[in-house]
TINULO-266034 format. One record per atom (N, C-alpha, C, O): residue number from 0; residue in three letters; x, y, z. Coordinates in steps of 0.02 Angstrom, whole numbers. Layout:
residues N
  tidren  torfi       u       v       w
     NUM    ALA       X       Y       Z
...
***
This chain:
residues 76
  tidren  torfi       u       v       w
       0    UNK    2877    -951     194
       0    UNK    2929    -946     144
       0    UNK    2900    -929      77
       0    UNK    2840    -941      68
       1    UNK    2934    -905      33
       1    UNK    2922    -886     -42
       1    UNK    2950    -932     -60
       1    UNK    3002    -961     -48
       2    UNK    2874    -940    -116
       2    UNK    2908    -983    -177
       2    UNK    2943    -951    -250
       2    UNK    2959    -980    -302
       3    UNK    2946    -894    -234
       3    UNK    2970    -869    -286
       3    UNK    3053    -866    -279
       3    UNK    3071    -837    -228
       4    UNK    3107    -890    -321
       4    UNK    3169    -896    -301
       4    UNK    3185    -806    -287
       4    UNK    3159    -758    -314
       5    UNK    3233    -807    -239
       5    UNK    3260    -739    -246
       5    UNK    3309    -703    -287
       5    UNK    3328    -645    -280
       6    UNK    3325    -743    -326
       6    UNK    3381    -709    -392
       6    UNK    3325    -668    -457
       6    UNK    3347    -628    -498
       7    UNK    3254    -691    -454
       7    UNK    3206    -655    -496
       7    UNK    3177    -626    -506
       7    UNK    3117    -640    -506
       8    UNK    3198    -566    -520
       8    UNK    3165    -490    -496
       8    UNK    3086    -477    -556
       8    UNK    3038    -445    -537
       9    UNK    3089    -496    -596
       9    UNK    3021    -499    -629
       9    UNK    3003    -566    -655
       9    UNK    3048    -599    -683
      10    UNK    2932    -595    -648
      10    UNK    2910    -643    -641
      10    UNK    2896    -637    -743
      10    UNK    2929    -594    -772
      11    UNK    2847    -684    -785
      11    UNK    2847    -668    -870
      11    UNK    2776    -645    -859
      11    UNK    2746    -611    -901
      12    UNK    2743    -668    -791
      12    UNK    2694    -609    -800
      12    UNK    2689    -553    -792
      12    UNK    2649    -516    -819
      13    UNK    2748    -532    -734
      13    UNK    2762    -468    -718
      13    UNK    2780    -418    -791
      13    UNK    2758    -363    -806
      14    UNK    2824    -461    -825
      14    UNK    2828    -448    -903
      14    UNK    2764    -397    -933
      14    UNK    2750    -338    -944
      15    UNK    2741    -460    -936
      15    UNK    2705    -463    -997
      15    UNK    2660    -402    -968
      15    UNK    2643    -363   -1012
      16    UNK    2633    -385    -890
      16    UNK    2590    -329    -870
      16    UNK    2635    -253    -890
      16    UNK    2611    -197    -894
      17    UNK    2707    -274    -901
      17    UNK    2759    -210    -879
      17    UNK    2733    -176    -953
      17    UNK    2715    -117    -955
      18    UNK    2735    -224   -1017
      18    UNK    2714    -225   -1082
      18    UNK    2666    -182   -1098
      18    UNK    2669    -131   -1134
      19    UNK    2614    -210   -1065
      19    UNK    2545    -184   -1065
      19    UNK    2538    -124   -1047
      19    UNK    2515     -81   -1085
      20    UNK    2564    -107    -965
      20    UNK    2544     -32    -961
      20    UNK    2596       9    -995
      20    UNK    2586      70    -998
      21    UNK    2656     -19   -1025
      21    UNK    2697      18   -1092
      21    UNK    2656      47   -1152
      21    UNK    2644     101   -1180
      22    UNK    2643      -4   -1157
      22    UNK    2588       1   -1231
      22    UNK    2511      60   -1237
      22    UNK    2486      92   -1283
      23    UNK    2493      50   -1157
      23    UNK    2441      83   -1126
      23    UNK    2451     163   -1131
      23    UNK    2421     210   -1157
      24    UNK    2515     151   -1088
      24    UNK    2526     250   -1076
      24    UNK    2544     267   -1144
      24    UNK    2524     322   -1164
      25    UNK    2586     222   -1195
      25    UNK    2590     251   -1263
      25    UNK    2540     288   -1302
      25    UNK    2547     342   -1329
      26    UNK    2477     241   -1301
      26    UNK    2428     254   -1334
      26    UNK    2394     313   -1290
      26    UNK    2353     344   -1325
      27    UNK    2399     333   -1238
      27    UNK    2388     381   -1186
      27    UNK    2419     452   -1217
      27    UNK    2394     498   -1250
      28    UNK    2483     439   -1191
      28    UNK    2521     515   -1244
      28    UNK    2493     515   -1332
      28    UNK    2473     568   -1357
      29    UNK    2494     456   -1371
      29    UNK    2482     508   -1420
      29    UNK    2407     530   -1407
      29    UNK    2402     590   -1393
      30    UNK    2368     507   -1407
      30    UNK    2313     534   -1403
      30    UNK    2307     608   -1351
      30    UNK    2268     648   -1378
      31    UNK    2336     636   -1284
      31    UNK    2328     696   -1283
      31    UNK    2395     722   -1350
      31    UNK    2393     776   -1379
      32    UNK    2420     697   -1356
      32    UNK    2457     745   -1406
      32    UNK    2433     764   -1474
      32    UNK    2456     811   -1506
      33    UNK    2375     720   -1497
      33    UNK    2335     738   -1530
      33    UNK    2263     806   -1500
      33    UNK    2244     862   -1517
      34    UNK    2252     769   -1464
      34    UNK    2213     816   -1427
      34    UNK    2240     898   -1392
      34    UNK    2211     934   -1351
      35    UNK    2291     904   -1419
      35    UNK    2315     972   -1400
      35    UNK    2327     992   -1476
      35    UNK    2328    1050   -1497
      36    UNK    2335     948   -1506
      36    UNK    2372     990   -1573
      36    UNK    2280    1030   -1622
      36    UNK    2233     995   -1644
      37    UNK    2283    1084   -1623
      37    UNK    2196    1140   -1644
      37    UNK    2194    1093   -1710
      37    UNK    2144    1062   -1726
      38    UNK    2270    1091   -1755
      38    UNK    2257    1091   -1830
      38    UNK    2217    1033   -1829
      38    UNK    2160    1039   -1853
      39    UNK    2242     956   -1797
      39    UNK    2209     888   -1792
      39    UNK    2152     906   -1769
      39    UNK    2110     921   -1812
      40    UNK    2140     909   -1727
      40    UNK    2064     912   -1695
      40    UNK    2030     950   -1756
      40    UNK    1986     921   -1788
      41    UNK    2051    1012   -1772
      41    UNK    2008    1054   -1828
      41    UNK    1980    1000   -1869
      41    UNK    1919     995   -1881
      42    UNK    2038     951   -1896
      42    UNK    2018     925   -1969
      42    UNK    1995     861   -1919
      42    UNK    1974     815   -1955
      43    UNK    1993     849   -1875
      43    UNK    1930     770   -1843
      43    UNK    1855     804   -1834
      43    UNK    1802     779   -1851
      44    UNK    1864     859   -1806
      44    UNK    1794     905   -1817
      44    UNK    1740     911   -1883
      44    UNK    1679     914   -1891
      45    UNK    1817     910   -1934
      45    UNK    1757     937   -2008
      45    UNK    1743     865   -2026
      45    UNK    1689     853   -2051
      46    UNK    1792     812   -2015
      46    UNK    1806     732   -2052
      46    UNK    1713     708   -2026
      46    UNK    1668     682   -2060
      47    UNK    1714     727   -1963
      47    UNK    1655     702   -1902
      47    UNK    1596     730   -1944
      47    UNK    1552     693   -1964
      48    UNK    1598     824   -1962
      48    UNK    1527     833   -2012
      48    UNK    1520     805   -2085
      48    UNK    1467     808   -2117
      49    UNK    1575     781   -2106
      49    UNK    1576     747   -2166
      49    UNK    1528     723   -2162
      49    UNK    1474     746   -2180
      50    UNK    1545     654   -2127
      50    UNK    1505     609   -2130
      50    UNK    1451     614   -2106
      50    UNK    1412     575   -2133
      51    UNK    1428     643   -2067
      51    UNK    1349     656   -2023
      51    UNK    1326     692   -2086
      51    UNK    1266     680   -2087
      52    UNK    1341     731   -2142
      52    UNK    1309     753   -2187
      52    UNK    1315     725   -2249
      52    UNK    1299     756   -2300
      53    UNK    1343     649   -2252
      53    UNK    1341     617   -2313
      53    UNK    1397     612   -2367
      53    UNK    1405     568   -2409
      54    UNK    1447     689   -2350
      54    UNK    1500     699   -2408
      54    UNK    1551     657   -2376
      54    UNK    1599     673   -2341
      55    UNK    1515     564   -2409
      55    UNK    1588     516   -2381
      55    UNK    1595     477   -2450
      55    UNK    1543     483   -2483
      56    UNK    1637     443   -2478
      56    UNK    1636     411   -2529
      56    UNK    1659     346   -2502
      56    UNK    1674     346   -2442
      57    UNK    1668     270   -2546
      57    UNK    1676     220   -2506
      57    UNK    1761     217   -2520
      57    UNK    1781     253   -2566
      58    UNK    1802     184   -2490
      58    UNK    1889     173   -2499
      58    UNK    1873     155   -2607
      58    UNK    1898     195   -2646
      59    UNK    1843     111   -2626
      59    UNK    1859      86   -2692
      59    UNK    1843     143   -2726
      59    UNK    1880     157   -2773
      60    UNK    1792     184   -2714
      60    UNK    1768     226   -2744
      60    UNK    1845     298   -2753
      60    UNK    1865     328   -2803
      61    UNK    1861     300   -2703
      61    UNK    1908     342   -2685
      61    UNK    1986     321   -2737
      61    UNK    2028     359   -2762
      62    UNK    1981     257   -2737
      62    UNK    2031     219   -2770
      62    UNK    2049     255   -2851
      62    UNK    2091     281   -2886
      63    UNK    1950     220   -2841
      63    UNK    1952     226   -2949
      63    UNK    1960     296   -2971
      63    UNK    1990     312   -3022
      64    UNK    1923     346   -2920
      64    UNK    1953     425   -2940
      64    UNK    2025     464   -2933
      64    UNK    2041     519   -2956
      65    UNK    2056     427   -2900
      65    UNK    2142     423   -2907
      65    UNK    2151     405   -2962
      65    UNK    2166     448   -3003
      66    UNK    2146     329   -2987
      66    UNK    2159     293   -3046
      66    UNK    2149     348   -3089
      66    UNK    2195     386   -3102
      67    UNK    2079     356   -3119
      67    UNK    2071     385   -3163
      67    UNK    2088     449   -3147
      67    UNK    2054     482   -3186
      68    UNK    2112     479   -3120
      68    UNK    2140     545   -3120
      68    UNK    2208     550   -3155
      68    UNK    2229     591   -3196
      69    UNK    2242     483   -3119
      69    UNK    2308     487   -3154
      69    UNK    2377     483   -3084
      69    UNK    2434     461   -3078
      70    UNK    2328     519   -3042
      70    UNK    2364     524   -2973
      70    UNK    2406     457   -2945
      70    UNK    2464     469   -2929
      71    UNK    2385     388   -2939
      71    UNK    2407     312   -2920
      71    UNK    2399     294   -2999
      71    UNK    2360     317   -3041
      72    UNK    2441     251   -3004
      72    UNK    2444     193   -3048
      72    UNK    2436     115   -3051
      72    UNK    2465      77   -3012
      73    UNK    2384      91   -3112
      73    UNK    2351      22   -3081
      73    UNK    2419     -14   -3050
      73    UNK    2475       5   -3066
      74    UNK    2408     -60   -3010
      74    UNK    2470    -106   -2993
      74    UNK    2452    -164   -3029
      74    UNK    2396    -189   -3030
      75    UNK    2516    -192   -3068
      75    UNK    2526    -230   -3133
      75    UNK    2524    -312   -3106
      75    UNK    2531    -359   -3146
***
């Protein structure tokens, strides 16, 4: 005999796995959908020699040359 009653067609682990491979194939499609799109890949290509050749700056650094550009404004 089953112990599982028969009125319960998904168990909360069955859930919680249904979740998972939801979440799974999501992250599945975008990524080939990234991977088909030339323009993205183009600019992960050059982002990738950026950095292998040094032209990276740090996030704060990036900040203060906004700031002082004029581009963002300090937050008050």
């Amino acid at each position: 005999m089953s112990s599982v009653k028969s009125n319960v067609l998904l168990t909360h682990e069955d859930r919680a796995l249904l979740l998972k491979v939801s979440s799974l194939l999501e992250e599945i499609t975008e990524t080939l959908e990234i991977l088909e799109d030339e323009e993205a890949m183009k600019s992960i290509r050059e982002a990738e020699e950026d950095m292998k050749a040094g032209r990276v700056r740090s996030y704060r650094k990036f900040l203060k040359e906004l700031k002082e550009s004029g581009e963002i404004l300090e937050a008050s």
